[in-house]
DRENMAR-337858 format. One record per residue (C-alpha): residue in three letters; x, y, z. Coordinates in Angstrom, 1 decimal, padded with zeros to 4 digits. Each point is the difference from the previous one (the first is absolute). Example, Ala and Ser with C-alpha at 12.3 -4.5 7.8 and 13.67 -1.06 7.14 Angstrom:
2
residuo:px:py:pz
ALA:012.3:-004.5:007.8
SER:001.4:003.4:-000.7
***
This chain:
60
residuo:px:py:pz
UNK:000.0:000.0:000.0
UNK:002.5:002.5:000.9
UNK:002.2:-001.0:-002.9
UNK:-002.7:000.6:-002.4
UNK:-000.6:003.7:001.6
UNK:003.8:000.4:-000.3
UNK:000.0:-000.8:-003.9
UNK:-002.8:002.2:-001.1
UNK:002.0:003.4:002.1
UNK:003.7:-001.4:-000.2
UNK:000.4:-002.4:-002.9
UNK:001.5:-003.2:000.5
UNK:003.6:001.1:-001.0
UNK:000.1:002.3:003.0
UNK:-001.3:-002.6:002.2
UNK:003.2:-002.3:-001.4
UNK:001.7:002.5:000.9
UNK:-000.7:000.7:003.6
UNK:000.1:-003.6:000.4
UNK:003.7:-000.5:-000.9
UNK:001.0:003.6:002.1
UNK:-002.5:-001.4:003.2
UNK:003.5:-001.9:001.7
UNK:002.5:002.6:-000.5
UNK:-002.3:002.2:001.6
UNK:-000.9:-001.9:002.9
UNK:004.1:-000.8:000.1
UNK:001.0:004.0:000.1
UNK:-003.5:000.7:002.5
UNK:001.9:-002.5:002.3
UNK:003.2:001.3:-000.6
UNK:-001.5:003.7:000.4
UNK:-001.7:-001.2:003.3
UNK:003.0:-001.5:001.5
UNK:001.9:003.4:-000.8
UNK:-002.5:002.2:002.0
UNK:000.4:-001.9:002.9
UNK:003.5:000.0:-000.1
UNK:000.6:003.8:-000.5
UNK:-002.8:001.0:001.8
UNK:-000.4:-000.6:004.4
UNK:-000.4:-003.7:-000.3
UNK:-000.2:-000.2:003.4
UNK:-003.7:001.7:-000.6
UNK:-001.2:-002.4:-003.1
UNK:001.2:-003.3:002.0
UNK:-001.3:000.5:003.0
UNK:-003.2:-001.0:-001.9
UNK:001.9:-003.2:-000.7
UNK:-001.0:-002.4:003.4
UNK:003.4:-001.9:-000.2
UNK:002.7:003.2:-000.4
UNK:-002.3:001.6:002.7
UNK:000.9:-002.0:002.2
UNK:003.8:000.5:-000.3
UNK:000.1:003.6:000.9
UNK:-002.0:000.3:002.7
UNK:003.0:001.2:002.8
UNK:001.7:002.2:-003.1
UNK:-002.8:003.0:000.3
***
């Protein structure tokens, strides 16, 4: 159903397309993600993460 909707507004070239670009995307999102927490206070993204909290509990 959804392909059908995506044919009559894309075309099916596009949709070939975005098919063959959907992993390196989802490899440079990842990639992107990992980045912001690493330059950014990771401290503050991982204490959402129930095994690094944890770990730093004495270090605040």
């Amino acid at each position: 159903m959804v392909v059908k909707i995506l044919n009559k507004v894309v075309g099916a070239k596009y949709i070939s397309v975005l098919r063959t670009w959907v992993p390196n995307m989802v490899c440079w999102g990842t990639v992107g993600g990992v980045a912001l927490v690493h330059f950014t206070d990771w401290r503050l993204i991982l204490d959402w993460v129930p095994y690094v909290n944890g770990k730093f509990k004495n270090d605040k």
